[in-house]
Backbone as a chain_set.jsonl record, in Angstrom:
{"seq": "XXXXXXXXXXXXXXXXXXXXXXXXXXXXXXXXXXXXXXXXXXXXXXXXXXXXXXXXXXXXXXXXXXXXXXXXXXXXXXXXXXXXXXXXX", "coords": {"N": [[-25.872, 62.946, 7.097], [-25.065, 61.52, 9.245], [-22.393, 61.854, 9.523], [-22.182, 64.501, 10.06], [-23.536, 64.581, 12.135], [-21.463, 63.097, 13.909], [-19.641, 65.3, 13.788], [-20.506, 67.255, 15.296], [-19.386, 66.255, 17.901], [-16.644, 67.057, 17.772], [-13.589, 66.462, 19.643], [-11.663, 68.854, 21.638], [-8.344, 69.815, 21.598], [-7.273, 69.675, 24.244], [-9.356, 68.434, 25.539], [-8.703, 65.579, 24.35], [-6.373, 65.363, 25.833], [-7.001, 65.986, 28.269], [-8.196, 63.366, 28.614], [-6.218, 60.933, 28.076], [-4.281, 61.624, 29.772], [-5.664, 60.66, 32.338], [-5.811, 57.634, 31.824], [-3.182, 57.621, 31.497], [-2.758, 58.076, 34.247], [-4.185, 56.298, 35.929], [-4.511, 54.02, 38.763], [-5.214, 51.234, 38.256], [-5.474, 48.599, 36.332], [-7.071, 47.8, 34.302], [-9.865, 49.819, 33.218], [-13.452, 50.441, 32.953], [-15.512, 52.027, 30.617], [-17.697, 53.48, 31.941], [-16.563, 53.947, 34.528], [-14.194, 55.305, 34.016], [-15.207, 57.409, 32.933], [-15.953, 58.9, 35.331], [-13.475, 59.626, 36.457], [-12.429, 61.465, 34.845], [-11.515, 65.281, 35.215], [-13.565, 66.816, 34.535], [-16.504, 66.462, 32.954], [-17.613, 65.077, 29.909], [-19.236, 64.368, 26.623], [-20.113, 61.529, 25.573], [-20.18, 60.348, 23.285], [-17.871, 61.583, 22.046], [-16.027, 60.941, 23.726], [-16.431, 58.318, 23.103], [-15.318, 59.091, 20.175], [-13.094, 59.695, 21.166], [-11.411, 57.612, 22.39], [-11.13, 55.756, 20.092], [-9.407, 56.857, 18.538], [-6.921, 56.846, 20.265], [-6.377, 53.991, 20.587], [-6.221, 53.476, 18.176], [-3.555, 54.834, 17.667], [-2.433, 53.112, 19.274], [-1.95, 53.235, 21.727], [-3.847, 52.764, 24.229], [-5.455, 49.745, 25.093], [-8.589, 47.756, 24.138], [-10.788, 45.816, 25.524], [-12.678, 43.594, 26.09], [-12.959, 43.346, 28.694], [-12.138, 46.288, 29.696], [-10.755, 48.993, 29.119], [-7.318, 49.555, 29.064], [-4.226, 51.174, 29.631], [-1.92, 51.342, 27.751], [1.019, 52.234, 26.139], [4.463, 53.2, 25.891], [7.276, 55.189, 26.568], [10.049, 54.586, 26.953], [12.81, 54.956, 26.55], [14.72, 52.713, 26.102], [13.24, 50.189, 26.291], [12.461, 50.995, 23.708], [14.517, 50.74, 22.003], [15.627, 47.932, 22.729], [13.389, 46.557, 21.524], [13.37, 47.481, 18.742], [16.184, 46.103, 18.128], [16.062, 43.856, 18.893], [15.409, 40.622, 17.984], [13.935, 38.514, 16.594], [11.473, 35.858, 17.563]], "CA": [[-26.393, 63.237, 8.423], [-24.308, 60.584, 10.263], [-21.32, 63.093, 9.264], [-22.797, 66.002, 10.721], [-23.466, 64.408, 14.188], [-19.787, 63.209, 14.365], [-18.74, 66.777, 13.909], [-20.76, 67.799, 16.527], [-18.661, 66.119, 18.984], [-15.596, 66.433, 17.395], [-13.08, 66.579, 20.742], [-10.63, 69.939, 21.494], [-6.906, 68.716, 21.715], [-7.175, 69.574, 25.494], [-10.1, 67.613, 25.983], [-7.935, 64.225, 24.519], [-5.033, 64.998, 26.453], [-7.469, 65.235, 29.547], [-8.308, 62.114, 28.607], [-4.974, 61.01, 28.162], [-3.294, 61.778, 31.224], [-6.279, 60.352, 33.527], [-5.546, 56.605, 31.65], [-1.691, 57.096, 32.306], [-2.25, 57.779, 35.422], [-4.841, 55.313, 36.848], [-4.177, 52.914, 39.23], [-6.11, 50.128, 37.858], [-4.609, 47.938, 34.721], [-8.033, 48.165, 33.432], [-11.239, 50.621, 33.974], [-14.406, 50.743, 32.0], [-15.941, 53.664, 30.041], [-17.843, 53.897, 33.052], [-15.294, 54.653, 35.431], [-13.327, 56.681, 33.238], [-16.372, 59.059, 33.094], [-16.179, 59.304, 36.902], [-12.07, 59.925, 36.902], [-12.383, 62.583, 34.489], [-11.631, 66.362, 36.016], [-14.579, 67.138, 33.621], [-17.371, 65.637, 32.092], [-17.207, 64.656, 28.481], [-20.209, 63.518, 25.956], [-20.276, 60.19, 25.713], [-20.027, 60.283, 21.919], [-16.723, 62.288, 22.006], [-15.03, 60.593, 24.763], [-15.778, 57.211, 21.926], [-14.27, 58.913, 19.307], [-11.008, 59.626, 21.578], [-10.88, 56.295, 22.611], [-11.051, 55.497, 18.855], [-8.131, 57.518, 18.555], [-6.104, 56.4, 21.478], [-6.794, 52.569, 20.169], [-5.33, 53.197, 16.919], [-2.407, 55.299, 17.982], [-1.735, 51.93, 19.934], [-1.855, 53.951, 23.663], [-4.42, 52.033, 24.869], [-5.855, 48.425, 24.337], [-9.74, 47.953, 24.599], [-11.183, 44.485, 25.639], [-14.563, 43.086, 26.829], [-13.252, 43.878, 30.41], [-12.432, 47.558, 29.745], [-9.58, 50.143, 28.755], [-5.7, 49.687, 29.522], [-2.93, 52.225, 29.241], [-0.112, 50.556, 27.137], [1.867, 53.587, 25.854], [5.348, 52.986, 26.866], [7.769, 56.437, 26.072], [10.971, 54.509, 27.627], [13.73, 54.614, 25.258], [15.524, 51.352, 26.311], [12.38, 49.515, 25.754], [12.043, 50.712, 22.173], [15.655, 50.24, 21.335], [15.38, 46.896, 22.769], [12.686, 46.448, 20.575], [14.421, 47.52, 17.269], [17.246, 45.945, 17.96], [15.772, 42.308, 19.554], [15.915, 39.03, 17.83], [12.159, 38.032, 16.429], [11.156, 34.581, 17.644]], "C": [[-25.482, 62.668, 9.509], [-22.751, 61.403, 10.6], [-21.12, 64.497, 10.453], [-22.833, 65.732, 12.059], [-22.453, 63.916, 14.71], [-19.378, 64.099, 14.38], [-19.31, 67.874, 14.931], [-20.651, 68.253, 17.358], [-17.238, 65.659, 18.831], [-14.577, 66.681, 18.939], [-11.899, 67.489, 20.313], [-9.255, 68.678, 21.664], [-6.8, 68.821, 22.935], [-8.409, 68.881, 26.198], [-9.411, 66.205, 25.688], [-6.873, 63.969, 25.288], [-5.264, 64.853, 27.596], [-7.505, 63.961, 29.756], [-7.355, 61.086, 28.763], [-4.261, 60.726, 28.872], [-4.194, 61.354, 32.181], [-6.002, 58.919, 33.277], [-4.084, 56.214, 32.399], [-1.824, 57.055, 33.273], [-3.023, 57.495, 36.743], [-4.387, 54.238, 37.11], [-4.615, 51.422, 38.997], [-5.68, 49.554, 36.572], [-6.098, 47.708, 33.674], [-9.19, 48.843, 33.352], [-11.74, 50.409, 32.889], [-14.825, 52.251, 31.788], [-16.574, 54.155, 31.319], [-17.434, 54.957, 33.983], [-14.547, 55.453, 34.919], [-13.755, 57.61, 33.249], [-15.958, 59.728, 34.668], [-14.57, 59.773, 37.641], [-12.149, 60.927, 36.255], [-12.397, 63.906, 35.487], [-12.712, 66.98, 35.165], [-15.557, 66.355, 33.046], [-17.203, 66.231, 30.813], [-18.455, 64.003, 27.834], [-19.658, 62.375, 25.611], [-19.584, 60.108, 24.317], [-18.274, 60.879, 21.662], [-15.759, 61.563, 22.255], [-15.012, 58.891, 23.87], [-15.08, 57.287, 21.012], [-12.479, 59.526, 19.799], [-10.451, 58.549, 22.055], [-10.317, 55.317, 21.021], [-9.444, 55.58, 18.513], [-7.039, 56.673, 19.127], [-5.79, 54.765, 21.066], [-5.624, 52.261, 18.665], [-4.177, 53.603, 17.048], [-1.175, 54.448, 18.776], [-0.741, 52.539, 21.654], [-2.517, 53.69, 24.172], [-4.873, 50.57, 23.923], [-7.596, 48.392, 24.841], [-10.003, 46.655, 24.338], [-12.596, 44.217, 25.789], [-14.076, 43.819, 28.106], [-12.667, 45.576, 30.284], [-11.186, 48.06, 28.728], [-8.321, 49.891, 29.499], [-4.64, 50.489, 29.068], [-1.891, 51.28, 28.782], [1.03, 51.207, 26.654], [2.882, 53.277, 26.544], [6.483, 54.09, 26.322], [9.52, 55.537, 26.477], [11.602, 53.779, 26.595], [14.547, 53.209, 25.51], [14.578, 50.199, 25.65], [12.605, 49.693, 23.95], [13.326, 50.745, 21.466], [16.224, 48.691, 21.245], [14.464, 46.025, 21.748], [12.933, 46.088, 19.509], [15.256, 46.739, 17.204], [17.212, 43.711, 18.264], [15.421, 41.457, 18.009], [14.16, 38.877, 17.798], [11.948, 36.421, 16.67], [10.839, 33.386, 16.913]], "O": [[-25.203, 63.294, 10.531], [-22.184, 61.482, 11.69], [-20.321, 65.062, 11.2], [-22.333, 66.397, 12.967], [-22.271, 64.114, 15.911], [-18.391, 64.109, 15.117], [-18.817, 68.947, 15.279], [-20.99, 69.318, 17.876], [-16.669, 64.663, 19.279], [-15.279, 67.484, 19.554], [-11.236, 67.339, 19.286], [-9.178, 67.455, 21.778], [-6.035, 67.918, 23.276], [-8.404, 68.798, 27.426], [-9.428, 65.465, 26.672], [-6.397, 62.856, 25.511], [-4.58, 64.13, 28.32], [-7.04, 63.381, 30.737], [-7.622, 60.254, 29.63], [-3.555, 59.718, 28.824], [-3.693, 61.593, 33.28], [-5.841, 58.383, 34.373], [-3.753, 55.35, 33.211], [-1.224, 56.135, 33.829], [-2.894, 57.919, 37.892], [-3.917, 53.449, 36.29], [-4.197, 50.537, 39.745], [-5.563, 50.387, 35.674], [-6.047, 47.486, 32.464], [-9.978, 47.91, 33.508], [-11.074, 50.198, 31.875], [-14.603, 53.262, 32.454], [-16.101, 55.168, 31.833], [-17.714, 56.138, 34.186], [-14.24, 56.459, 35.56], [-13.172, 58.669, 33.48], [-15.728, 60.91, 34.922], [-14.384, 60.125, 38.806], [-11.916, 61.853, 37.031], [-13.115, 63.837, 36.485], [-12.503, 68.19, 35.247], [-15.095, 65.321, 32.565], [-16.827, 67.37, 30.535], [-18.848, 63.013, 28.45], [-18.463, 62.418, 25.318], [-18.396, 59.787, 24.287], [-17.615, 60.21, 20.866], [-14.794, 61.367, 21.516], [-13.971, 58.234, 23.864], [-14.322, 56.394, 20.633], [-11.391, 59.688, 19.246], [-9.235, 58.408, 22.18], [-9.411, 54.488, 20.934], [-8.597, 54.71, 18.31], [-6.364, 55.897, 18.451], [-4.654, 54.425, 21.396], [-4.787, 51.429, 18.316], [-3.371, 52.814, 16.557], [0.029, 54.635, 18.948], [0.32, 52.369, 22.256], [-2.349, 54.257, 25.251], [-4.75, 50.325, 22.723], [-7.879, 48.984, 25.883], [-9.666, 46.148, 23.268], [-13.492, 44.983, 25.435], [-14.699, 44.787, 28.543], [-13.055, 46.113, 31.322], [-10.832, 47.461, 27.712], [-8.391, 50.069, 30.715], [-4.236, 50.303, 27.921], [-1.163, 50.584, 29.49], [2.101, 50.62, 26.803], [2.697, 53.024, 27.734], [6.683, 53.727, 25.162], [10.376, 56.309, 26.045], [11.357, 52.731, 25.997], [15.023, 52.838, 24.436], [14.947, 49.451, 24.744], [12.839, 48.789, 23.149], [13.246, 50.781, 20.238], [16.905, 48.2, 20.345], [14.835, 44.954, 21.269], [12.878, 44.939, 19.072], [15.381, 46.355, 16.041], [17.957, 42.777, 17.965], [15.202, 42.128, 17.001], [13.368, 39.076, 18.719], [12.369, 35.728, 15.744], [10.594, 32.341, 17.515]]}, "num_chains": 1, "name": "protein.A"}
């Protein structure tokens, strides 16, 4: 049963990428589910919009705290050659 009502609300791929692109590109270093509802260009079930945060969490593109949601996703190749290439402490 528990199955069945996750597949419910399973989320389109243009509903996560809404999602997605309203994190990258809020001004705020952290919003709650809340507020995220209220930046959306769409409303989103509740249930959905947890399992794309789910997502997003593990994919390691956002971080989720007590105080809310942060965009961490960083695409900038210097960084991740820096990365690879840096000296572990």
């Amino acid at each position: 049963m528990q199955k069945q009502a996750r597949l419910q609300h399973s989320p389109t791929l243009n509903t996560v990428i809404m999602v997605e692109n309203t994190l990258q590109a809020m001004n705020e270093s952290v919003i709650t589910i809340a507020q995220l509802k209220t930046k959306l260009p769409k409303q989103i079930n509740h249930n959905t919009l947890k399992i794309i945060l789910e997502y997003l969490e593990e994919s390691n593109k956002i971080a989720v705290s007590i105080k809310g949601i942060s965009w961490m996703h960083n695409t900038n190749i210097n960084l991740k050659n820096a990365i690879k290439e840096g000296l572990e402490l």
